[in-house]
C-alpha positions in Angstrom: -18.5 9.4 14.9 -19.4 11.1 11.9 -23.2 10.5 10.7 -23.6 12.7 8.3 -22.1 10.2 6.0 -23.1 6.4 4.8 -20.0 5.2 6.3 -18.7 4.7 9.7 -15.6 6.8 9.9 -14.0 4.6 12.7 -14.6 1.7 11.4 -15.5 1.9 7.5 -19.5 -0.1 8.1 -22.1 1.6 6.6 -24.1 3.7 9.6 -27.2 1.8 9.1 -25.3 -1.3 9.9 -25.8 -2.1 13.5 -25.1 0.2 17.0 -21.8 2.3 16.5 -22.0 3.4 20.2 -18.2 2.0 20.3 -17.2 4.3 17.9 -18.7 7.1 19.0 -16.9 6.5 22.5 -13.8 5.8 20.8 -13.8 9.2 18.7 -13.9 11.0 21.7 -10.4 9.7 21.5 -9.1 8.9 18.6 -8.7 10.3 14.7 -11.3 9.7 12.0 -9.8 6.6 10.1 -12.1 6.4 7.1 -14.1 8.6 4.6 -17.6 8.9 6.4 -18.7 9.9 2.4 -16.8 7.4 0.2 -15.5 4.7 2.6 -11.5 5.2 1.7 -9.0 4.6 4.6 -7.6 8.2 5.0 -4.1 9.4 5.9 -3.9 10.6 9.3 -1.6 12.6 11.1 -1.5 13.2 14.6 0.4 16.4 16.9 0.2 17.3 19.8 -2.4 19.9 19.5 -5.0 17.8 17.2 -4.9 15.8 14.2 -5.4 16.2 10.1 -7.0 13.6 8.3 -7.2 13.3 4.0 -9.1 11.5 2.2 -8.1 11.5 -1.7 -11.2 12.3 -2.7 -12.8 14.5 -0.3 -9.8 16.7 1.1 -8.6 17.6 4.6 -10.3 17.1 8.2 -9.0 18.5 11.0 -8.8 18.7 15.0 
C-alpha cells in the first residue's frame, strides 16, 4: 500500500481511516487500483512481467 498519499490505493479509504494491514498484504499481490493522491479508480494493465497503472490526473505507475 501506498502511504504517501491520503488515499488507500487498494481500496480508495482515506489512510487515516482504520488498519489497512489487508491491503498492504494484498499489494504484495496485486495492482494499485486507485489514485493514492486524488482517490480516482485508475486503469490497470497487467503482463506477465508487471503491471502499468494511470490515473488521469496523475500519470503512469508501474511494476
Amino acid at each position: 500500500m501506498t502511504t504517501t498519499g491520503l488515499w488507500c490505493d487498494r481500496c480508495g479509504r482515506s489512510t487515516g481511516d482504520g488498519s489497512h494491514n489487508s491491503c498492504a498484504a494484498a499489494r504484495v499481490l496485486e495492482p494499485p487500483r486507485f489514485c493514492p493522491q486524488c482517490r480516482r479508480r485508475m486503469k490497470v494493465q497487467v503482463v506477465p512481467t508487471g503491471w502499468s497503472a494511470v490515473c488521469v490526473e496523475h500519470g503512469e505507475t508501474h511494476q
